[in-house]
KOLBA-476701 format. One record per residue (C-alpha): residue number from 0; residue in three letters; x, y, z. Coordinates in Angstrom, 1 decimal, decimal comma, m for minus. Layout:
BEGIN
node kepa NUM | guvex ala | x X | y Y | z Z
...
END
This chain:
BEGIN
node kepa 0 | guvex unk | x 62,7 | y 255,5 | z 38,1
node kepa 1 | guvex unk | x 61,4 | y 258,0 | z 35,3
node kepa 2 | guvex unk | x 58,1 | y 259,0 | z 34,9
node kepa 3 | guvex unk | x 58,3 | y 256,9 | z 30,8
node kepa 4 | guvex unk | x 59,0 | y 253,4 | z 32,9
node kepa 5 | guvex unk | x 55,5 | y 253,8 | z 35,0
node kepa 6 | guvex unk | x 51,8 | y 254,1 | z 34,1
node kepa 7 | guvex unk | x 49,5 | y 256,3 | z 35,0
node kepa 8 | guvex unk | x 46,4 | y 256,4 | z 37,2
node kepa 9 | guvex unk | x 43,5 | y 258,4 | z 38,1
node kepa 10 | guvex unk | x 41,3 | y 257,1 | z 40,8
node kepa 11 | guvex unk | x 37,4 | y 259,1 | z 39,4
node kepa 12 | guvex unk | x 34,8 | y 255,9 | z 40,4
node kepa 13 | guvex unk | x 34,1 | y 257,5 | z 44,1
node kepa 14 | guvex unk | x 30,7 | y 258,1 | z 45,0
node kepa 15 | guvex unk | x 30,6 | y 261,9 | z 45,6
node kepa 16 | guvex unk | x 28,3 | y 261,8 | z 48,0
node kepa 17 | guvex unk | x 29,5 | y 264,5 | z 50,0
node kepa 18 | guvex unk | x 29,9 | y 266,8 | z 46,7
node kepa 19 | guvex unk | x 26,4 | y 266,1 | z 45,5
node kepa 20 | guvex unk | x 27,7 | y 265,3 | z 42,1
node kepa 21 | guvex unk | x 30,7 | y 263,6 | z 39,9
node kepa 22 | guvex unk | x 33,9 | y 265,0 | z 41,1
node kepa 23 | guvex unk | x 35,7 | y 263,8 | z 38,6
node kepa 24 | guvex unk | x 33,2 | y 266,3 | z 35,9
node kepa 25 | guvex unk | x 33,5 | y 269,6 | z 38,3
node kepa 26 | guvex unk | x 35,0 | y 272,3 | z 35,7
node kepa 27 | guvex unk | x 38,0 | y 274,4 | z 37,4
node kepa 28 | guvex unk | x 39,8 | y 277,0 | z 34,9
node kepa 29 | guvex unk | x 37,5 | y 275,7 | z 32,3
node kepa 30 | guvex unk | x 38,4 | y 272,0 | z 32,5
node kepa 31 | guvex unk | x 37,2 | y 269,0 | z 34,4
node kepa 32 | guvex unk | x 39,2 | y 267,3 | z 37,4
node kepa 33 | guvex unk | x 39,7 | y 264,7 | z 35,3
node kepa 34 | guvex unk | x 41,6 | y 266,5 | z 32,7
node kepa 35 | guvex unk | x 43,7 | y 268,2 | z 34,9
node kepa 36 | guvex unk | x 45,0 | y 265,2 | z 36,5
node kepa 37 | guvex unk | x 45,3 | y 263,4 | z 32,9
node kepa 38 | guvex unk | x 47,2 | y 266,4 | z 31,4
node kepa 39 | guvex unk | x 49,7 | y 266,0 | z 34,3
node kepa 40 | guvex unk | x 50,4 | y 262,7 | z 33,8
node kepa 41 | guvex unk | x 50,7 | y 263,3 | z 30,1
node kepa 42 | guvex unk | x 53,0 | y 266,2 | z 30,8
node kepa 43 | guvex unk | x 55,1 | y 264,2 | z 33,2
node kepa 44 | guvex unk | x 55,6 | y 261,8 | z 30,1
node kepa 45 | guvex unk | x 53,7 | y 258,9 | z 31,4
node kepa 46 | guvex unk | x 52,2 | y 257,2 | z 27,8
node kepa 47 | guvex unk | x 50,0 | y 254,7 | z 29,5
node kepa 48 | guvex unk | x 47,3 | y 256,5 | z 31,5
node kepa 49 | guvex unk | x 44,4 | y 254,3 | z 32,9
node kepa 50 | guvex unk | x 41,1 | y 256,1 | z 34,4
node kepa 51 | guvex unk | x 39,7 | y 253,8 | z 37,3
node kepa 52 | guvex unk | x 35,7 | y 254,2 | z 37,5
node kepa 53 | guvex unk | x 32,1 | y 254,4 | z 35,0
node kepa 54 | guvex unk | x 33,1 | y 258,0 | z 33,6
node kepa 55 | guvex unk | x 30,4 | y 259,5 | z 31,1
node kepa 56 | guvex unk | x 33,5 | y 261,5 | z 29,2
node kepa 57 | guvex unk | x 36,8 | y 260,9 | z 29,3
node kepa 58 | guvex unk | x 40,2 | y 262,0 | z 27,8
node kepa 59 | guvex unk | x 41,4 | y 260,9 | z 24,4
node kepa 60 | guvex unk | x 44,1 | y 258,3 | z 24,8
node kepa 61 | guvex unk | x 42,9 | y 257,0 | z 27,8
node kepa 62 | guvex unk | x 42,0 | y 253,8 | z 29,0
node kepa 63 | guvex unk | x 38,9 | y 253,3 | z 31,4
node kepa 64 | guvex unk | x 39,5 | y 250,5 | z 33,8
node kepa 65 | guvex unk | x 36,5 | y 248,7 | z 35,7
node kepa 66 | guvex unk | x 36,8 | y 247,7 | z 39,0
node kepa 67 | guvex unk | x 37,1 | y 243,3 | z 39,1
node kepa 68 | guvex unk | x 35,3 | y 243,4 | z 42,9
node kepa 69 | guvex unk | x 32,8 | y 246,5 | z 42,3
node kepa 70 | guvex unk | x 32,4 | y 248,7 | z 45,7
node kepa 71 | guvex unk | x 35,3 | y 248,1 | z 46,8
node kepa 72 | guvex unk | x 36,0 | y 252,0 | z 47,5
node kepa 73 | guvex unk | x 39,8 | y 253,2 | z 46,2
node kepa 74 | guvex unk | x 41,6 | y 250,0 | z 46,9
node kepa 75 | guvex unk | x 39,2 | y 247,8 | z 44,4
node kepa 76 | guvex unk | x 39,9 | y 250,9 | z 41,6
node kepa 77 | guvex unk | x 44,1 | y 250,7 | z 42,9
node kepa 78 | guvex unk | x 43,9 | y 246,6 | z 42,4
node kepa 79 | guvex unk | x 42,2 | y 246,6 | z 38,4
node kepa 80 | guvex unk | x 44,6 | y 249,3 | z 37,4
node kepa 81 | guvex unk | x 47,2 | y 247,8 | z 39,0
node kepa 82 | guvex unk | x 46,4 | y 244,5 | z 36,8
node kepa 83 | guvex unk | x 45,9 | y 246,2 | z 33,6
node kepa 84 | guvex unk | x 48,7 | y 248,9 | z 34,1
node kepa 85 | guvex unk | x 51,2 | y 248,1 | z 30,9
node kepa 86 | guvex unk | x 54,5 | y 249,0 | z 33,4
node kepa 87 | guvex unk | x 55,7 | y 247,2 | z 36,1
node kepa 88 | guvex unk | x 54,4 | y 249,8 | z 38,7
node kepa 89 | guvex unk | x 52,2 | y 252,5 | z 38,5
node kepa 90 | guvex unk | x 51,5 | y 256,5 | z 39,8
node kepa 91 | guvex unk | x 48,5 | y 256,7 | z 41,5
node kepa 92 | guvex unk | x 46,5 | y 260,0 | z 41,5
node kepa 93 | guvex unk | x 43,0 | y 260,9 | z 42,9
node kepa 94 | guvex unk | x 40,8 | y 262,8 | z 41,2
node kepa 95 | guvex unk | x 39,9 | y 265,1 | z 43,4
node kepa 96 | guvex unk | x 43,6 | y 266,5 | z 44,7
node kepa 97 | guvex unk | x 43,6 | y 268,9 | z 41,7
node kepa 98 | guvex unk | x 46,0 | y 271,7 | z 42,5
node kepa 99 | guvex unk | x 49,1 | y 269,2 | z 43,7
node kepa 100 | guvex unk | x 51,7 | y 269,9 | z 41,0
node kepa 101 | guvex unk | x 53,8 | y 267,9 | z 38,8
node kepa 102 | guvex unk | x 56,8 | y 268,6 | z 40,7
node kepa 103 | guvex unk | x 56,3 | y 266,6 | z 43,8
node kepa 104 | guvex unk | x 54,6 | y 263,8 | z 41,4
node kepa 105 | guvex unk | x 57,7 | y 263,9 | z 39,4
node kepa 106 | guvex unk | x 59,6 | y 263,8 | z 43,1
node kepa 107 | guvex unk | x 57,8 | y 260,1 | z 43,8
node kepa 108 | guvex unk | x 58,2 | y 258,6 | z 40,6
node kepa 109 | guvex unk | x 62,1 | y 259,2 | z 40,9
node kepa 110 | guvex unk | x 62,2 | y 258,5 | z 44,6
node kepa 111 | guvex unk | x 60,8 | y 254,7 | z 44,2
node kepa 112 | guvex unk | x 62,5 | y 251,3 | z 44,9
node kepa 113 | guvex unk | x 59,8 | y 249,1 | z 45,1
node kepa 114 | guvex unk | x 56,6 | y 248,8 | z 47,0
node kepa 115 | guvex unk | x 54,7 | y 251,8 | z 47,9
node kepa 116 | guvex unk | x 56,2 | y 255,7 | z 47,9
node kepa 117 | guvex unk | x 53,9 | y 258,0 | z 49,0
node kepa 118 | guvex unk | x 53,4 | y 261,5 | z 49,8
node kepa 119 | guvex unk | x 53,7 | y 262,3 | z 53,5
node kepa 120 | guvex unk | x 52,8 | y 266,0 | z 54,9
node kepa 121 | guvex unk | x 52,1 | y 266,7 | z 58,6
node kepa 122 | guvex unk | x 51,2 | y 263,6 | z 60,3
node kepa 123 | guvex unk | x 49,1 | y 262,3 | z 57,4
node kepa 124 | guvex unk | x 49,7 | y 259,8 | z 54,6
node kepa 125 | guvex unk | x 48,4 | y 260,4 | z 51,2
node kepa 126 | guvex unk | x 48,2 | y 257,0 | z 50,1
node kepa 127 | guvex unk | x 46,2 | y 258,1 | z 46,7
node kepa 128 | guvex unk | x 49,1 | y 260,4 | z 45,7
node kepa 129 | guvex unk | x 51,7 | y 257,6 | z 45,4
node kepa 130 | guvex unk | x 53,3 | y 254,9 | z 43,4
node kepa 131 | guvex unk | x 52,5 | y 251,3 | z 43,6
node kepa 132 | guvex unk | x 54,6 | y 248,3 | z 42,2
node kepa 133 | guvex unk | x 52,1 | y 246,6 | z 40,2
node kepa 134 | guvex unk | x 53,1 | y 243,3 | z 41,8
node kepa 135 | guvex unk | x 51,0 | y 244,4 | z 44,6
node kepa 136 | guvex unk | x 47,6 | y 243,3 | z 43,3
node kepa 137 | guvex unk | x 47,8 | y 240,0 | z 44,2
node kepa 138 | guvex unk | x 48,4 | y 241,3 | z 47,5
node kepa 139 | guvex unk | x 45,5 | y 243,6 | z 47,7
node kepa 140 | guvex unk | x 43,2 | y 241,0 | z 46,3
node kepa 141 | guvex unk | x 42,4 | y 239,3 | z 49,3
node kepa 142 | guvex unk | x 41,7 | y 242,2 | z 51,2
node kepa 143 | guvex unk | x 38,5 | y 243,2 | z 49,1
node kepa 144 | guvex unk | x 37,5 | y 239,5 | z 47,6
node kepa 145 | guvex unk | x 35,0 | y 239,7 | z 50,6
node kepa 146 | guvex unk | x 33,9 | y 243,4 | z 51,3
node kepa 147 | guvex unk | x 35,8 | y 246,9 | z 51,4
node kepa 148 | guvex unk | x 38,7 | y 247,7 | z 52,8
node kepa 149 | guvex unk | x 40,8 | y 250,5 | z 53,6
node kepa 150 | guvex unk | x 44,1 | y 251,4 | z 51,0
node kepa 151 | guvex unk | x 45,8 | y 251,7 | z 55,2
node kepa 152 | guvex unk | x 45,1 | y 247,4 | z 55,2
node kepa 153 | guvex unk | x 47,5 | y 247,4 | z 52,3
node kepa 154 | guvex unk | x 50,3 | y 249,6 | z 54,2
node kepa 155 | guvex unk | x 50,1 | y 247,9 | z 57,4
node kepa 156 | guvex unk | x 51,3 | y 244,6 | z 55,1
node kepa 157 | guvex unk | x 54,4 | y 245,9 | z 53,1
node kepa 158 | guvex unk | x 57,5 | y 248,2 | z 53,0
node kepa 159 | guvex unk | x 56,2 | y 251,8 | z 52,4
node kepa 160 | guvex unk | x 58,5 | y 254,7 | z 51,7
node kepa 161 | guvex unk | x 57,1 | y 257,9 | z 53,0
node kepa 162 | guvex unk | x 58,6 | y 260,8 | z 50,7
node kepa 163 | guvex unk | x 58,0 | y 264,4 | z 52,8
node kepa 164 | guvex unk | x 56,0 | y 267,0 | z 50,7
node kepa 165 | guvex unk | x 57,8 | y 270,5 | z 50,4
node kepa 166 | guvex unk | x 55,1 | y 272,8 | z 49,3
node kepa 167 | guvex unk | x 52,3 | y 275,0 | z 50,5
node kepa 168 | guvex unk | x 49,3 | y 272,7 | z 52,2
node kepa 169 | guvex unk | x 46,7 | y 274,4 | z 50,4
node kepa 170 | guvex unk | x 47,5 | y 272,4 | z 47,1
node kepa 171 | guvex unk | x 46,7 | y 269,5 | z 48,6
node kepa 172 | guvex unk | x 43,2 | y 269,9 | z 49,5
node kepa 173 | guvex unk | x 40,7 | y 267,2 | z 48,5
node kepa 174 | guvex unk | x 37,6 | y 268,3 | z 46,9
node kepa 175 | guvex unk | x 35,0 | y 266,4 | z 49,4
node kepa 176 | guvex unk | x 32,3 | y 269,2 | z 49,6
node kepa 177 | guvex unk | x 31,1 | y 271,8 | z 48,1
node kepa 178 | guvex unk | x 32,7 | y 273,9 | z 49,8
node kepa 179 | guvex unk | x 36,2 | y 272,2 | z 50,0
node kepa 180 | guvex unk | x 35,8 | y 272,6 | z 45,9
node kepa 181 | guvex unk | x 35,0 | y 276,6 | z 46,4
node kepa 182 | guvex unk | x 38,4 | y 276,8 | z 48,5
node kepa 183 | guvex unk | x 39,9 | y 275,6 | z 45,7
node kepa 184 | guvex unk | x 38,4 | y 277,8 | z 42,8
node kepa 185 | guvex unk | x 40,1 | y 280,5 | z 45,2
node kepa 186 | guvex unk | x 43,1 | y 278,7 | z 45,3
node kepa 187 | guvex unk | x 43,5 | y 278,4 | z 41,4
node kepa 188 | guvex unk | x 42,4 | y 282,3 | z 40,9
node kepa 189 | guvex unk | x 45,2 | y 283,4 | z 43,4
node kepa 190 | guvex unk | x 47,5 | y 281,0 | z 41,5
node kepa 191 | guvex unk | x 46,9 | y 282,4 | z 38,2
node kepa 192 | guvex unk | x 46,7 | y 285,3 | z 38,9
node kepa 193 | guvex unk | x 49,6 | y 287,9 | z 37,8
node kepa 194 | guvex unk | x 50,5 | y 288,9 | z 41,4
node kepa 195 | guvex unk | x 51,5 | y 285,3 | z 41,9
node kepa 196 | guvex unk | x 53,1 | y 285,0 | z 38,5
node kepa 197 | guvex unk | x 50,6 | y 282,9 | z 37,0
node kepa 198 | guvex unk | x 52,3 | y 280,2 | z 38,4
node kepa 199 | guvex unk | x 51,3 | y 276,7 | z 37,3
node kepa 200 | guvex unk | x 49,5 | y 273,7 | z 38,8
node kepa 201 | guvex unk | x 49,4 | y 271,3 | z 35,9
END
């Protein structure tokens, strides 16, 4: 698989409520979480790149994708992009995972046959740093016709490959909290700066 035969999609409709305010507008390195996760995609050469949520502001070339059950939490925003995704399968990339880089994205998309491939670190699943087969939704569908449910529901029912993530933990830290989000400001600084070779996260 190559990153021009999938779409692209960034789960942004969460409610923050932990953060306080829109993830998906928080400025890091003088651009929003949203962007970065867009530009990665783009970079990756993914054409088709769907934004699941309400967003205020959103990249050019983008295409913003409303959820079919509303409050559904990240599976109902995985199901409508996975029914509007112009591919046969789709990568799947939260919003507020910012600093994972395109490497180990690029390291999924190649590594699917089918189903789910996610990102696996530790003992933990990363279910929103994946690719889906957009022949899921159906499946999915019955899970949140009558109320939320966890994107785990949808793992228990079909094959999942688990691909192991190689790099340093940090970049995979989910901006729930204030201060999660000030952990990774330092993150991106250290990064950046020319002591670490301005190395990049995009």
């Amino acid at each position: 698989m190559r990153p021009s035969d999938v779409s692209g999609c960034v789960l942004a409709g969460g409610m923050s409520r932990r953060m306080g305010r829109d993830k998906a507008s928080l400025l890091l390195g003088g651009k929003t979480l949203l962007e970065h996760q867009v530009e990665k995609l783009r970079d990756l050469g993914i054409e088709d790149v769907l934004v699941s949520g309400v967003i205020a502001s959103t990249p050019p070339g983008t295409r913003v994708i409303p959820d079919i059950y509303p409050d559904r939490g990240p599976l109902g925003g995985l199901h409508a992009c996975l029914r509007a995704a112009q591919k046969t399968c789709c990568l799947v990339l939260s919003v507020d995972v910012p600093l994972v880089d395109q490497e180990t994205l690029k390291e999924l998309i190649e590594a699917h046959e089918g189903s789910i491939t996610l990102l696996h670190h530790g003992e933990a699943d990363e279910p929103l740093i994946a690719v889906y087969d957009c022949a899921l939704a159906p499946v999915i569908e019955p899970l949140i016709a009558h109320g939320g449910a966890p994107v785990r529901a949808l793992l228990e029912l079909v094959p999942v490959r688990r691909i192991s993530y190689r790099g340093p933990e940090r970049l995979l830290r989910n901006c729930n909290t204030p201060e999660d989000f000030i952990e990774v400001e330092k993150t991106f600084a250290e990064c950046r700066s020319p002591a670490a070779g301005n190395r990049s996260l995009d």
